[in-house]
C-alpha positions in Angstrom: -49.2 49.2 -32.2 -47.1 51.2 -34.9 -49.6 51.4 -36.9 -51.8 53.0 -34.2 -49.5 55.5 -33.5 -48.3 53.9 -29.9 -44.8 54.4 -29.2 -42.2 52.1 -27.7 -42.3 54.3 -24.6 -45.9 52.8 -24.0 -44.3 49.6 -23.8 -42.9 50.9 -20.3 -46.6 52.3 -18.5 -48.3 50.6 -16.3 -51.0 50.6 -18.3 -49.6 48.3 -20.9 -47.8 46.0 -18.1 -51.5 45.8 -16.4 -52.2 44.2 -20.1 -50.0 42.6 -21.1 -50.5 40.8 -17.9 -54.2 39.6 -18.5 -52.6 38.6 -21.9 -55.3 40.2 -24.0 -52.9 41.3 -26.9 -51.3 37.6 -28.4 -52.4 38.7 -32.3 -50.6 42.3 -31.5 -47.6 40.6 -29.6 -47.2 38.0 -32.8 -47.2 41.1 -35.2 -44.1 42.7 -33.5 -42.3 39.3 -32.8 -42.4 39.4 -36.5 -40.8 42.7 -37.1 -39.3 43.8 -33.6 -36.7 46.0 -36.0 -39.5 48.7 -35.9 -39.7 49.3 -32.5 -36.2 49.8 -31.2 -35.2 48.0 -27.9 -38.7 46.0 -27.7 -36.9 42.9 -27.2 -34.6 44.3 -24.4 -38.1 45.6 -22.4 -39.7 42.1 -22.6 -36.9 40.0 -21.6 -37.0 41.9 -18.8 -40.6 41.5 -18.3 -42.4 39.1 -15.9 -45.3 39.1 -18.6 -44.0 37.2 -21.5 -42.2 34.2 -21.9 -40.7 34.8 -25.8 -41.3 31.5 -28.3 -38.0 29.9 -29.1 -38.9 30.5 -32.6 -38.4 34.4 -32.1 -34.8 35.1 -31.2 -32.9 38.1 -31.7 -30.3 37.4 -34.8 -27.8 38.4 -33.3 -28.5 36.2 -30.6 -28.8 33.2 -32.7 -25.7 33.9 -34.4 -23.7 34.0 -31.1 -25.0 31.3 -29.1 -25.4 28.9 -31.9 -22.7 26.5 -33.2 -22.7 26.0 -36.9 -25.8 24.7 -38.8 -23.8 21.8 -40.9 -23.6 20.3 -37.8 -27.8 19.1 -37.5 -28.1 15.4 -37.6 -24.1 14.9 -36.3 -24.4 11.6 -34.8 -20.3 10.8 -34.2 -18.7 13.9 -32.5 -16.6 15.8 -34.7 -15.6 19.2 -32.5 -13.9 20.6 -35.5 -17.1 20.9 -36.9 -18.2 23.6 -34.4 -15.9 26.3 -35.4 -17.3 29.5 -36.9 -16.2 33.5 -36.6 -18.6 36.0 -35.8 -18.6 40.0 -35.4 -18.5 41.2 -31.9 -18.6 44.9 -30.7 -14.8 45.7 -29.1 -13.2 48.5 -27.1 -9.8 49.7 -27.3 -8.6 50.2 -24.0 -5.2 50.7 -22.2 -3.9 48.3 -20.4 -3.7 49.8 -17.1 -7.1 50.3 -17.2 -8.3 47.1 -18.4 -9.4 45.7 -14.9 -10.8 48.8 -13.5 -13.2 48.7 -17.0 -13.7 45.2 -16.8 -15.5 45.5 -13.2 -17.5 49.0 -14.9 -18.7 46.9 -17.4 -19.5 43.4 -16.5 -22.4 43.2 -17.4 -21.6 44.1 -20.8 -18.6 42.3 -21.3 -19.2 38.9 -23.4 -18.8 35.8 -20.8 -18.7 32.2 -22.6 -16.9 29.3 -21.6 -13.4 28.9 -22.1 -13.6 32.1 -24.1 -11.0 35.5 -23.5 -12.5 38.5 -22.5 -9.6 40.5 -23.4 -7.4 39.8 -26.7 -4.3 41.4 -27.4 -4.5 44.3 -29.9 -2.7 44.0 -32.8 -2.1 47.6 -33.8 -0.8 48.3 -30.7 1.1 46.4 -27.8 0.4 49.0 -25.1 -3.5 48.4 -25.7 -6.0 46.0 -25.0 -9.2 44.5 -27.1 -12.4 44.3 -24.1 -15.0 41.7 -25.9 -18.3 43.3 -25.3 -21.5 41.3 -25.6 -23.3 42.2 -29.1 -26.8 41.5 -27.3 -26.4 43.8 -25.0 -24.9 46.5 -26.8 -27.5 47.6 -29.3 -26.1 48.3 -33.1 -22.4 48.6 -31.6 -23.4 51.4 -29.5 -22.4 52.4 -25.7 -25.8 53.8 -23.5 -25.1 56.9 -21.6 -24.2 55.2 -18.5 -21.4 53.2 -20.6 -19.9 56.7 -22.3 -20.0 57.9 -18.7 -17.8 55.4 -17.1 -15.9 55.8 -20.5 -15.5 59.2 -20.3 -13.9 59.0 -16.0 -11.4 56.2 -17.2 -10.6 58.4 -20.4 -11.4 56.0 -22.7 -12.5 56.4 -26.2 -16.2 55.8 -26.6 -15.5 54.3 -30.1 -17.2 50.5 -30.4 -14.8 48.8 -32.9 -16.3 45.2 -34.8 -13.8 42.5 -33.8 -14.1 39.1 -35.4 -14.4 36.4 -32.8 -13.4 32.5 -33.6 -15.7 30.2 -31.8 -15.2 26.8 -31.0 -16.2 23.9 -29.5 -15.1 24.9 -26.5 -17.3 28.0 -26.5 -20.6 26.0 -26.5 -22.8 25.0 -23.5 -23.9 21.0 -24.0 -27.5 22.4 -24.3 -26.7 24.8 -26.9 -24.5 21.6 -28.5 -27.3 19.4 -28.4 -29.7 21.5 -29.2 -27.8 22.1 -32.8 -27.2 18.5 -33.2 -30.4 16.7 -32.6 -33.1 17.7 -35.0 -35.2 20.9 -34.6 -38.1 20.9 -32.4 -36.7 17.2 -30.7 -36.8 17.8 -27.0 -33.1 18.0 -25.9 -32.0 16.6 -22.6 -28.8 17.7 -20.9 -29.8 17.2 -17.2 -28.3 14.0 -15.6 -28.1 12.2 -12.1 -24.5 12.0 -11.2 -22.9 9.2 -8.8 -19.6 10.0 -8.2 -17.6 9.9 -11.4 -20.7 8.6 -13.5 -23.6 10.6 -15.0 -26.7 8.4 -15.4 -28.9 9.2 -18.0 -32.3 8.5 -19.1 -32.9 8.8 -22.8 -35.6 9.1 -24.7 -36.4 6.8 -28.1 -35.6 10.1 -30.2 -32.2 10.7 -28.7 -31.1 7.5 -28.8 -29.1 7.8 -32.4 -27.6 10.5 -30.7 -26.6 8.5 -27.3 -23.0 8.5 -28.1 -22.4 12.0 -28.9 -24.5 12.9 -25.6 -22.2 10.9 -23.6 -19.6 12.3 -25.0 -20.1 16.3 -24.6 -21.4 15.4 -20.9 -17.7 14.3 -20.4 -16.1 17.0 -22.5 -18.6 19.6 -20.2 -18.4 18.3 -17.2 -15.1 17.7 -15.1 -15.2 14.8 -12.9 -17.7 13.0 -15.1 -15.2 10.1 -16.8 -18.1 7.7 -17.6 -21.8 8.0 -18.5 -24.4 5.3 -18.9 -27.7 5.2 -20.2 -30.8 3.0 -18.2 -32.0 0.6 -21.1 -34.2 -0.8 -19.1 -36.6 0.2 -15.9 -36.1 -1.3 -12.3 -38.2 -4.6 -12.3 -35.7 -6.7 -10.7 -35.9 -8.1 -7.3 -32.9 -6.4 -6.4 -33.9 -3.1 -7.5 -31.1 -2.7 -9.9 -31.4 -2.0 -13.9 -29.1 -2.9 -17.4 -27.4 0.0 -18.3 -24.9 1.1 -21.6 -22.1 2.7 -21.2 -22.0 5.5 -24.0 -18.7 7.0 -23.3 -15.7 7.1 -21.3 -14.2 4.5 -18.7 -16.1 1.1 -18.2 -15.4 1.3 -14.5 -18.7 1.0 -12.5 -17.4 1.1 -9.0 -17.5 4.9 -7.4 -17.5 7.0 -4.4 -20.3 9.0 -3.8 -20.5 11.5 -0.8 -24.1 11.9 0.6 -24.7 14.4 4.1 -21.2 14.5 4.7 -20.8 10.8 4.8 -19.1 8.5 1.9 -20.4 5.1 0.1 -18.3 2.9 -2.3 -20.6 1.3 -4.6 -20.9 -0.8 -7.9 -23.6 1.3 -9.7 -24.3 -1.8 -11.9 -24.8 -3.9 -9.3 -26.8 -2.1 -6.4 -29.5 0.9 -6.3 -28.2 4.4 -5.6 -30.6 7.4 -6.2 -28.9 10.8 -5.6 -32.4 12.6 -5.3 -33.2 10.6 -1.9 -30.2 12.7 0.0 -32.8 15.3 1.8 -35.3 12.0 2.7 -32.7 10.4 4.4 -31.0 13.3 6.4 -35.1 14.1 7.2 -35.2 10.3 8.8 -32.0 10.3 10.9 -33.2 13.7 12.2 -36.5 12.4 13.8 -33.8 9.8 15.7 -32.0 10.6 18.7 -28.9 8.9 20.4 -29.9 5.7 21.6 -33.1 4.8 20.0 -33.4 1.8 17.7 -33.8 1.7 14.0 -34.8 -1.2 12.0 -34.1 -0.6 8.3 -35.7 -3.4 6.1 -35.1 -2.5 2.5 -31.4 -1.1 3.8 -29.3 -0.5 0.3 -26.0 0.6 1.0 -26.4 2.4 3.9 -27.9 5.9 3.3 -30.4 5.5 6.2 -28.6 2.8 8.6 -24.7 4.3 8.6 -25.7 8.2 9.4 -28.2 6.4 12.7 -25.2 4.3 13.7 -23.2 7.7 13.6 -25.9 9.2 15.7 -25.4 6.7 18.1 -28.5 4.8 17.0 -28.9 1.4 17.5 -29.0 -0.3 14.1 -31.0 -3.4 12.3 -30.4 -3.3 8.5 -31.2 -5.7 5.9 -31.3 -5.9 2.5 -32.3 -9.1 -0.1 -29.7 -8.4 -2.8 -26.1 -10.3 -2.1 -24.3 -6.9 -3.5 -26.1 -4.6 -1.5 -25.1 -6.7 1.1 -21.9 -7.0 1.1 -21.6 -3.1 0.0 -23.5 -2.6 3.3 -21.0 -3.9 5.6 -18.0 -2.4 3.3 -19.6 1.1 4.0 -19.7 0.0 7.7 -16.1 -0.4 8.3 -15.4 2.6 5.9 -17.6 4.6 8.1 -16.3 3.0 11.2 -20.0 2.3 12.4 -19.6 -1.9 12.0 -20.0 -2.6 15.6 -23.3 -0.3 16.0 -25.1 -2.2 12.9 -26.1 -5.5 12.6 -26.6 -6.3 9.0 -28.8 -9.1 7.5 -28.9 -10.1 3.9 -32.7 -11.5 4.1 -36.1 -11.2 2.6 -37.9 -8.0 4.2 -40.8 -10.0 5.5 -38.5 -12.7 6.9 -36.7 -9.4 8.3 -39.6 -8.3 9.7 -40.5 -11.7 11.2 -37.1 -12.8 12.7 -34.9 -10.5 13.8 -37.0 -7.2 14.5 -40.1 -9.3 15.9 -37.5 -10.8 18.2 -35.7 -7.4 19.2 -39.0 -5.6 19.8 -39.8 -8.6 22.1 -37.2 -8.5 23.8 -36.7 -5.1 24.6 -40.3 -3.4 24.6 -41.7 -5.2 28.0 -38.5 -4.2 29.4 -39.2 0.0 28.6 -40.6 1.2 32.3 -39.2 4.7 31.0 -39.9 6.1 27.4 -36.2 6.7 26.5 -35.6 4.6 23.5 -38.1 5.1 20.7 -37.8 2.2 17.8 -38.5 3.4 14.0 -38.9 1.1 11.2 -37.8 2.3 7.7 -39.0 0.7 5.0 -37.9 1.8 1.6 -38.8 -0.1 -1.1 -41.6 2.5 -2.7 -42.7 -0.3 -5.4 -43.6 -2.9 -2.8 -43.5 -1.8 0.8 -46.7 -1.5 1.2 -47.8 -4.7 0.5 -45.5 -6.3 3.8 -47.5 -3.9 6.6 -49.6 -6.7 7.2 -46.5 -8.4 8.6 -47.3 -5.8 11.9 -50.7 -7.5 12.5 -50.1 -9.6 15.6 -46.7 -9.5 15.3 -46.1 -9.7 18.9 -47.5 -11.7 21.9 -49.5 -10.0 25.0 -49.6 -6.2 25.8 -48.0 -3.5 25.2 -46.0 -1.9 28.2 -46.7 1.5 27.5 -48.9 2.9 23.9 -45.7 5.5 23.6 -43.4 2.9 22.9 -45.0 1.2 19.8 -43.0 1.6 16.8 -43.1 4.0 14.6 -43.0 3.1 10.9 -41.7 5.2 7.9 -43.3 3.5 5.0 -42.5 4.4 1.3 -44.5 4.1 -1.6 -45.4 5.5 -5.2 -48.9 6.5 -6.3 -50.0 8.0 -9.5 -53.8 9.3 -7.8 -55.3 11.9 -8.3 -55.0 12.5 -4.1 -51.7 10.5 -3.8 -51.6 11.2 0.3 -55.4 9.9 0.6 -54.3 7.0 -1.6 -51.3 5.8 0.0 -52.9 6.1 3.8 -55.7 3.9 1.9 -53.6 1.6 0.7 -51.6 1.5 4.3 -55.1 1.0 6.1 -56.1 -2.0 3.8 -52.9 -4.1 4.6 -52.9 -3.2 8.6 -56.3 -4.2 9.0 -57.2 -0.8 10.5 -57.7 3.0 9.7 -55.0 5.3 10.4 -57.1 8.7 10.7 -55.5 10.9 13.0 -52.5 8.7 13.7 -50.6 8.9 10.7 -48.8 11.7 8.7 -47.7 11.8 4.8 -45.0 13.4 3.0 -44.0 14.5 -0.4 -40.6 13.3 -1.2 -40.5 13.6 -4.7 -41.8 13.6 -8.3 -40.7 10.9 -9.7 -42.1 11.1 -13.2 -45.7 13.2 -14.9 -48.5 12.0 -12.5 -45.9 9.9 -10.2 -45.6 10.4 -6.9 -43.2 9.2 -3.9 -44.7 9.8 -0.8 -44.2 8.1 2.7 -46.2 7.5 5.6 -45.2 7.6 8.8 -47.4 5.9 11.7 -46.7 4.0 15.0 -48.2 0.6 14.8 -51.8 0.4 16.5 -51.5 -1.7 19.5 -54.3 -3.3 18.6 -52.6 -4.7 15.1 -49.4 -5.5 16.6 -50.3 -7.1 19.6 -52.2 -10.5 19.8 -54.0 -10.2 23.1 -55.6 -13.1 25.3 -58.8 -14.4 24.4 -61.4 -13.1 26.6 -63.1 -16.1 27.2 -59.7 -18.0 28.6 -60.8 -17.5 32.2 -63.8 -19.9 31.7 -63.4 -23.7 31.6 -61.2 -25.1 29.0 -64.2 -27.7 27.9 -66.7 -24.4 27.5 -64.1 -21.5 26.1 -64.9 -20.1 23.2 -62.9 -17.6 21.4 -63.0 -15.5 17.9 -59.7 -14.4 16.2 -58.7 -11.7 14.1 -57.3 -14.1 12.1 -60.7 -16.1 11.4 -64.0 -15.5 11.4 -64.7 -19.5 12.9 -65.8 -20.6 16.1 -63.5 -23.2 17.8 -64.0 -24.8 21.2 -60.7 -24.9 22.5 -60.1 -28.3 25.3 
């Protein structure tokens, strides 16, 4: 562009905007990433710019400089914080003290802001006067913009920027900027963490791993509450959906309180399945219930769908096949004081499924004259859940009283198709025996890794799957009855 004879006022029209938009000018944009020094304030127009997204190879220096811990400390793998320290040269004003607040509120959004860092420093040529930290990459070459000398001017203050040198620390680093200068350049650098009470679980990958200890440690030193942090060493294969985990810094202690839709859980995180992310899925379920409806909850956890029902008022069924979970279920219970509204079990789903909720539905549906009580049936185990719908083919005996009152089921599941809401109802279709168009509804609950889907699909049971109906032919002579099943495609003469 300079050497075209375009200004960095064209930088501003719409014509360039319309443009840069359609990117048609990458060779031109690389040439002034190169040398932004010859077009004053390019940077500051692109940043603010919906058009670009600038390389993280092409930084302003200054900005570098600031927001950058020192460079002996690549390839760190023991935290040493001393390490971290380093002075730079900030832009300052010298202001009176009585005026310092009313300046500070003028200027925020010049004023430097880092963590545990003093926006305003003693002065030490004079007591009566004040040192305001102003942010060198917003303050171009140590120099105030009109609007600045302005609000200067009203609060007689002198206009003079003044280079103060700033000592930052440890302290004074965000963990991604701490990581970032630790692990080597161009290594993808994770900082983001699922947290469970006091605990931040992470999931590391094979490059960070040399690294793992220092990670746990700034996650602790960054975060307040955080007094442990584990890594997943391995992924959930178990039966009872749990995982090995290292503790990488911090307290060994395992057992926490979490607090999920206004509702608490006590939990050993090594020893049971907690997933943060699954807080909006469950408030979503107990929603859809009203007081007095009937909830059977086959892969139940700890709690997160059964104890918020039982607070609704809901009748409650929950299960789950791991011991811990188990007995975590009923201590939430009593916590929650909801242990005479659920009923827990600590059985296989399908013998779940087959026992108790094949006896409660039973019991109660020939007895529903009225649609009052609606009966939903969560099942939650996304890796497997599935595969036990065909538990609902003829689960029950005779007819239904009323096609309103079959259950409804809310069925979990991951799929990594192309169409994962076609694939799942597929995949639900195949173990009920039956299709599901028009009957059935999917959601997105979350993206659980690239090409990995969560989904669940809710339905009410056909009545032709869950009931097994009278033969037909029972009417004629027991010597001459014939009758096909659903279960077999034989003949047999029944006597």
């Amino acid at each position: 562009l300079w050497r075209f004879g375009f200004s960095a006022r064209l930088l501003k029209t719409n014509h360039f905007r319309t443009a840069a938009s359609n990117r048609s000018f990458p060779a031109v944009w690389m040439l002034l990433a190169q040398d932004p020094g010859r077009i004053p304030g390019l940077f500051g127009i692109v940043k603010k710019s919906s058009f670009f997204i600038m390389p993280e190879t092409v930084e302003d220096k200054t900005n570098l400089e600031l927001y950058s811990p020192h460079p002996q400390v690549r390839g760190m793998t023991l935290l040493n914080r001393e390490a971290f320290k380093k002075t730079v040269i900030v832009p300052a004003l010298k202001v009176k003290k009585e005026v310092v607040n009313i300046l500070l509120k003028s200027l925020k959004n010049r004023v430097l802001q880092r963590p545990g860092l003093k926006r305003v420093v003693e002065d030490p040529e004079n007591e009566d006067s004040r040192l305001v930290i102003l942010d060198p990459h917003k303050i171009a070459e140590f120099s105030l913009g009109e609007s600045e000398q302005e609000v200067l001017k009203q609060l007689s203050v002198c206009p003079e920027v003044s280079k103060y040198n700033l000592e930052l620390t440890y302290e004074n680093f965000k963990s991604e900027e701490i990581l970032r200068a630790v692990l080597p350049e161009g290594q993808e650098v994770t900082s983001g963490f699922s947290r469970v009470g006091h605990i931040a679980h992470l999931n590391l990958r094979d490059h960070q791993l040399p690294y793992r200890y220092l990670i746990g440690e700034v996650i602790i030193d960054k975060n307040p509450g955080i007094t442990c942090v584990v890594n997943k060493t391995s992924i959930i294969e178990s039966t009872y959906r749990n995982f090995q985990m290292e503790v990488l810094a911090g307290e060994s202690n395992l057992v926490t309180k979490v607090k999920e839709n206004n509702i608490a859980y006590e939990l050993d995180f090594s020893k049971v399945y907690w997933n943060p992310r699954l807080s909006t899925e469950h408030s979503r379920i107990v929603e859809l219930l009203k007081p007095g409806d009937v909830l059977f909850d086959v892969f139940a956890g700890i709690g997160p769908f059964a104890i918020p029902a039982a607070k609704k008022k809901c009748h409650v069924f929950a299960n789950d096949l791991n011991p811990e979970s188990y007995s975590w279920l009923l201590h939430n219970c009593k916590l929650n004081k909801v242990d005479n509204k659920v009923k827990a079990f600590n059985m296989d789903g399908r013998d779940f499924l087959l026992g108790p909720v094949r006896e409660e539905l039973s019991k109660e549906l020939p007895c529903l004259k009225e649609q009052k009580t609606s009966f939903h049936i969560v099942m939650n185990l996304p890796a497997l859940a599935i595969e036990f719908l065909d538990v609902f083919r003829h689960l029950l005996a005779g007819e239904p009283c009323s096609a309103a009152a079959l259950p409804t089921v809310h069925c979990y599941g991951f799929s990594k198709h192309d169409d994962p809401a076609k694939d799942i109802q597929e995949r639900a279709e195949a173990s009920l025996g039956t299709s599901l168009n028009g009957r059935c509804s999917t959601y997105l609950v979350r993206n659980v890794a690239p090409n990995k889907e969560m989904l669940c699909i809710s339905f009410q049971v056909p009545a032709e799957v869950l009931y097994k109906r009278p033969c037909p032919e029972e009417a004629k002579p027991a010597s001459k009855r014939l009758c096909t099943t659903k279960d077999s495609s034989e003949e047999k003469l029944l006597s």
